[in-house]
C-alpha positions in Angstrom: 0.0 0.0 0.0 3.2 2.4 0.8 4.2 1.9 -2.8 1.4 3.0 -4.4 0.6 5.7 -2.1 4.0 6.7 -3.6 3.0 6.4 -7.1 -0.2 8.3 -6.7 0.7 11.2 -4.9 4.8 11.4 -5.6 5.7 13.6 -8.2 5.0 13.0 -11.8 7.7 12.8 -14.8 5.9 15.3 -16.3 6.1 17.7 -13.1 9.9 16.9 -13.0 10.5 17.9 -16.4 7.9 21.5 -15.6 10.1 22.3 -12.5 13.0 21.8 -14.7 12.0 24.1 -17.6 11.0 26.9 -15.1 7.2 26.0 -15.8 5.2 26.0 -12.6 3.3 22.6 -11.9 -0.4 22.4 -12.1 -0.7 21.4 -8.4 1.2 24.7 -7.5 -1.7 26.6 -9.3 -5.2 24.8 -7.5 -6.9 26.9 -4.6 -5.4 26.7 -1.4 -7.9 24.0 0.7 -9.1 24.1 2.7 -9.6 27.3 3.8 -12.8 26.8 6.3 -14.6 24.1 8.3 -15.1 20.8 6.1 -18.6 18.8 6.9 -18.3 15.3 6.7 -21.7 13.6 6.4 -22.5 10.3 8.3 -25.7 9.0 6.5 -26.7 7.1 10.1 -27.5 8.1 13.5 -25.3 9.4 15.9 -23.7 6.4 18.1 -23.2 3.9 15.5 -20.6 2.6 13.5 -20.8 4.6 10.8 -21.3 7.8 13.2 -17.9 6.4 15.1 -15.7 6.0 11.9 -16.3 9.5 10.7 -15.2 11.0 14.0 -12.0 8.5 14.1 -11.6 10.0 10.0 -12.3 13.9 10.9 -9.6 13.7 13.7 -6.6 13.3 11.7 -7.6 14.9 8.7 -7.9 18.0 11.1 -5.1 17.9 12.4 -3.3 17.2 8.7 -5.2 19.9 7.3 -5.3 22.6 9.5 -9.3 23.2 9.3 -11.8 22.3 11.7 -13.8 18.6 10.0 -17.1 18.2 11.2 -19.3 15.1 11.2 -23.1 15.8 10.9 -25.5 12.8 11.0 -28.2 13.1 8.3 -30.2 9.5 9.0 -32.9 7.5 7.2 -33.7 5.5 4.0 -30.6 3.4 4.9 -28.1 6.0 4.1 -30.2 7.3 1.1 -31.1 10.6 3.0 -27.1 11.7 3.8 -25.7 10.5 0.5 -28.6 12.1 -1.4 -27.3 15.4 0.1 -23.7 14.8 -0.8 -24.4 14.0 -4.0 -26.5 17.2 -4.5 -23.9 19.4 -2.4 -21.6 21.9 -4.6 -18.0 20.0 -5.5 -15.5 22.4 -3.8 -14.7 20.0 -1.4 -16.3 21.3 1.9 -19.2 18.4 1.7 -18.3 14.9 1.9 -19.4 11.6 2.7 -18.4 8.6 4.8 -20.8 6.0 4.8 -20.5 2.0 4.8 -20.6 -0.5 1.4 -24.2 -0.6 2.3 -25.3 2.6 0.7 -22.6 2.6 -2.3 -22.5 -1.4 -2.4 -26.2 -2.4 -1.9 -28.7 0.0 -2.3 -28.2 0.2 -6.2 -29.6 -3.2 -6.3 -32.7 -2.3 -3.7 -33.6 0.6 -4.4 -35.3 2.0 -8.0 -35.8 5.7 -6.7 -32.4 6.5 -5.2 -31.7 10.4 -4.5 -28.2 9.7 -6.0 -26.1 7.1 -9.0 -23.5 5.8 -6.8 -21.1 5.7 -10.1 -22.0 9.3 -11.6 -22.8 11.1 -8.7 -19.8 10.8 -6.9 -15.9 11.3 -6.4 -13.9 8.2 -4.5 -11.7 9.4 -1.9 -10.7 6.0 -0.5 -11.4 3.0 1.1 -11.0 3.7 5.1 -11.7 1.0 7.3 -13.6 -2.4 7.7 -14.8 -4.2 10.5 -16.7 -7.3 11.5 -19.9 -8.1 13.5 -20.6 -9.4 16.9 -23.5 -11.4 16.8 -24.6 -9.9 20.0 -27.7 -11.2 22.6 -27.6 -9.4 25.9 -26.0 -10.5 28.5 -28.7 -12.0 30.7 -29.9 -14.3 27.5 -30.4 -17.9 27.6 -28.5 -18.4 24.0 -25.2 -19.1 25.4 -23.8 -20.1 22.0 -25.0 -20.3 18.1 -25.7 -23.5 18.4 -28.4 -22.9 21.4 -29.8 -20.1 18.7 -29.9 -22.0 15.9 -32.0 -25.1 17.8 -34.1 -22.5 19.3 -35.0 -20.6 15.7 -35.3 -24.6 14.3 -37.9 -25.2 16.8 -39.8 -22.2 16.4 -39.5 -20.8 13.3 -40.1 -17.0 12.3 -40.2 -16.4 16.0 -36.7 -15.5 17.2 -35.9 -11.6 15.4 -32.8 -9.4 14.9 -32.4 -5.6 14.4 -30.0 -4.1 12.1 -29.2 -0.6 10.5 -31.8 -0.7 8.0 -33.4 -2.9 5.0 -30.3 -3.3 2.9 -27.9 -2.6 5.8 -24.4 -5.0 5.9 -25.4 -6.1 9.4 -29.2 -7.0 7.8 -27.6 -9.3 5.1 -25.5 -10.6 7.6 -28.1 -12.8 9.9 -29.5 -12.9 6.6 -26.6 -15.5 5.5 -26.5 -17.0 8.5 -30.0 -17.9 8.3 -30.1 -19.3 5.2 -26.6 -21.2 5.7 -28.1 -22.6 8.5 -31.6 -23.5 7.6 -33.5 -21.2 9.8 -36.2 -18.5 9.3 -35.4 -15.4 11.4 -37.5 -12.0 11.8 -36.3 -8.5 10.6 -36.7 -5.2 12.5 -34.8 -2.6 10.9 -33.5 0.5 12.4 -32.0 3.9 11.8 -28.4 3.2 12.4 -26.4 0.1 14.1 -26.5 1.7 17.0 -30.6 1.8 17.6 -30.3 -1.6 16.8 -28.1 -2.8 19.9 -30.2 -0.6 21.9 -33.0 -2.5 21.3 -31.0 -5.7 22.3 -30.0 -3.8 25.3 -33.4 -2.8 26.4 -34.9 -6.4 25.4 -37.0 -5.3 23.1 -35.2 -8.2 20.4 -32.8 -10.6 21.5 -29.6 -10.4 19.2 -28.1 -8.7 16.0 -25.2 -8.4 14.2 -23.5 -5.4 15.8 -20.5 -3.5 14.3 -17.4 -4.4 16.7 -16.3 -1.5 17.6 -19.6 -0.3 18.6 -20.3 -3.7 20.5 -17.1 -3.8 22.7 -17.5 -1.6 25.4 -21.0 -3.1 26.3 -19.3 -6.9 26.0 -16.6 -5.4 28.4 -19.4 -4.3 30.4 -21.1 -7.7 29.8 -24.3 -6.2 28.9 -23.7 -7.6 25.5 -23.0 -11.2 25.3 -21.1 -12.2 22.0 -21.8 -15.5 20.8 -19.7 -15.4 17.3 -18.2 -12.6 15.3 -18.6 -12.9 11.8 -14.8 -12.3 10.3 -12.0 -14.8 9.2 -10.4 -14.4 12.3 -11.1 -13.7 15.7 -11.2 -10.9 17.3 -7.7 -9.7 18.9 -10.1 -7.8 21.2 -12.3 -10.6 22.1 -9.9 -13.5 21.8 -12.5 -16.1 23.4 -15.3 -15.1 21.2 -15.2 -17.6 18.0 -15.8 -17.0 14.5 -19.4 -17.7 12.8 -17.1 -21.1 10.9 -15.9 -22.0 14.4 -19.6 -22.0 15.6 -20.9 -24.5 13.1 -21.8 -21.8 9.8 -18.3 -22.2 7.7 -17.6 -19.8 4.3 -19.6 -16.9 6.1 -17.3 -14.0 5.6 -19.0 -10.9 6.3 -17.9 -6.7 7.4 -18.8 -3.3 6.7 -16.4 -1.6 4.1 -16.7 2.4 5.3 -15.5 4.9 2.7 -15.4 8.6 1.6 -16.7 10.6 -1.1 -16.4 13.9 -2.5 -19.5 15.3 -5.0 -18.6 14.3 -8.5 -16.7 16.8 -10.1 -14.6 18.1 -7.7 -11.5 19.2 -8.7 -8.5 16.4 -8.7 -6.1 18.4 -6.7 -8.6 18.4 -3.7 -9.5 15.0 -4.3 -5.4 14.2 -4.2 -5.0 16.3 -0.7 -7.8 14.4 0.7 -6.4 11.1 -0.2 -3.4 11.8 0.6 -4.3 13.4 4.6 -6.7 9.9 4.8 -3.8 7.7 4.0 -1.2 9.5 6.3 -3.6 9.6 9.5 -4.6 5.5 8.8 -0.7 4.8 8.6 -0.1 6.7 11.8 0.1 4.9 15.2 -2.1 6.4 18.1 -5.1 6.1 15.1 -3.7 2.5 14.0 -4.1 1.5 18.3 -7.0 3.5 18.7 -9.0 1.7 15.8 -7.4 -1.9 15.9 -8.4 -1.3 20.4 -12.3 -1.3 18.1 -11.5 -4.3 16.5 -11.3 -2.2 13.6 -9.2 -2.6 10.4 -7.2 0.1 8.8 -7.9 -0.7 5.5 -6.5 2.4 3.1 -7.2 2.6 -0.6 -6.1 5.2 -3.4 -9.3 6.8 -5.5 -7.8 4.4 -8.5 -8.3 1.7 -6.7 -11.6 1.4 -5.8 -13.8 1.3 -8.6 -12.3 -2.6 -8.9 -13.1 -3.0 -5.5 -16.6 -1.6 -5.7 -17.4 -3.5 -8.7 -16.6 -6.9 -6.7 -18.4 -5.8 -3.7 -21.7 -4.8 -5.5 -21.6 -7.9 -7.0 -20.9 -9.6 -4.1 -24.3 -8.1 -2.0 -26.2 -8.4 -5.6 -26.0 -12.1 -4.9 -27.2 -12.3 -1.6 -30.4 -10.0 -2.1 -31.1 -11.7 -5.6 -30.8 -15.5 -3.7 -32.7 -14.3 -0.2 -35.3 -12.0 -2.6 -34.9 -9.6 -0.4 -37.1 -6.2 -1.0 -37.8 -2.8 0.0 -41.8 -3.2 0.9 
């Protein structure tokens, strides 16, 4: 990743051989940015994952910058509301977006009236971070393990439910695997953000869901929260006794949210560059490294090149699931 940060934002032949000539590079004539406060949309409520990342984001790329970044939660629609704004926001590089693969990655392929075209309406930044779920119950349940969940939904079908961010939402498709990998028919009550969710598992109102680990963690430190699986490769280095959905009996189910920022389409390269660059620098540093790997959190990275290869595989990854569950927006 070092080596192609290199290659993106070192120095160009072509600037070499304008500094040599006397000409003046083209990066030495954009607009100084930023030059005031920088809002940085999260599309979900405040206290969930989504709401978390963007506050971990704004922090360095303050710092880097030497303006003031802002996050302001614009929930509902699954992310459709805040990246609807984005898209519509003026490309000078004060509005941007970061929001999970479930609004750029899944809701092309549930919803027909979307406020925004995920391909036209938008400038990639980078990939940021990923993280897996906890497939949380609270800490008083009687499902001490999967397998106690998974003979419990057998025996009464349709009556065991889970909450998640929204129709569409990563953590929705999630239990919606799990179900289907393991034969069992689960309900759906979707929220406004990751974080509603859990509160509904913490006030007992359902009794699990799929919740974002570094959101989960410090209520199973608390042991509020009970985790019975988490649902990445590995196992949490956070949680080290909590095994993975394959451990538990439900192999090949690989699942995270992907969180990324956007600029408006059209805004102008060297901005797009500056912010790349800033993101990459602050996810390579060490107190945000410990602070998001303490969340169970992945540092991830990705140049703006990259990621319309990744997004491709990703949407068609999600397009599977929906099209095999037939999952739609009522």
């Amino acid at each position: 990743m070092t080596t192609m940060l290199r290659r993106n934002f070192g120095i160009s032949a072509l600037g070499l051989m304008a500094a040599a000539t006397g000409a003046r590079p083209a990066a030495a004539q954009a607009p100084a940015y930023p030059t005031r406060t920088v809002t940085i949309v999260a599309p979900f409520a405040a206290g969930g994952s989504t709401d978390l990342v963007a506050r971990l984001i704004a922090q360095p790329l303050s710092a880097r910058l030497g303006q003031q970044f802002v996050v302001d939660n614009r929930a509902g629609a699954n992310g459709a509301v805040g990246n609807g704004l984005v898209a519509r926001a003026r490309p000078d590089g004060y509005t941007l977006l970061v929001t999970p693969n479930s609004t750029y990655a899944i809701n092309p392929h549930l919803y027909t009236n979307l406020p925004y075209n995920q391909e036209r309406d938008f400038a990639p930044i980078g990939l940021l971070v990923q993280n897996g779920f906890f497939l949380c119950v609270r800490g008083d349940s009687r499902y001490r393990t999967v397998a106690d969940l998974v003979a419990a939904a057998r025996a009464a079908p349709d009556t065991i439910s889970f909450g998640s961010g929204g129709i569409g939402s990563a953590n929705h498709l999630t239990p919606e695997m799990f179900a289907a990998a393991n034969g069992i028919k689960l309900q759906h009550v979707p929220y406004r953000g990751s974080g509603p969710g859990m509160q509904a598992v913490l006030a007992g109102e359902i009794p699990m869901s799929f919740v974002d680990t570094g959101v989960a963690l410090p209520f199973l430190r608390s042991g509020e929260l009970r985790a019975l699986a988490v649902s990445s490769e590995q196992r949490s280095a956070q949680m080290p006794d909590v095994p993975t959905l394959a451990e538990s009996g439900t192999p090949g189910l690989n699942a995270s949210s992907d969180f990324a920022m956007f600029a408006p389409a059209n805004t102008p390269e060297p901005i797009i560059r500056r912010l790349s660059q800033a993101v990459m620098e602050g996810l390579r540093a060490p107190e945000l490294r410990e602070r998001l790997q303490g969340l169970s959190i992945d540092p991830v990275g990705g140049s703006p090149e990259e990621f319309p290869a990744y997004l491709a595989a990703e949407s068609a990854k999600w397009r599977d699931v929906i099209r095999a569950r037939d999952i739609r927006v009522e």
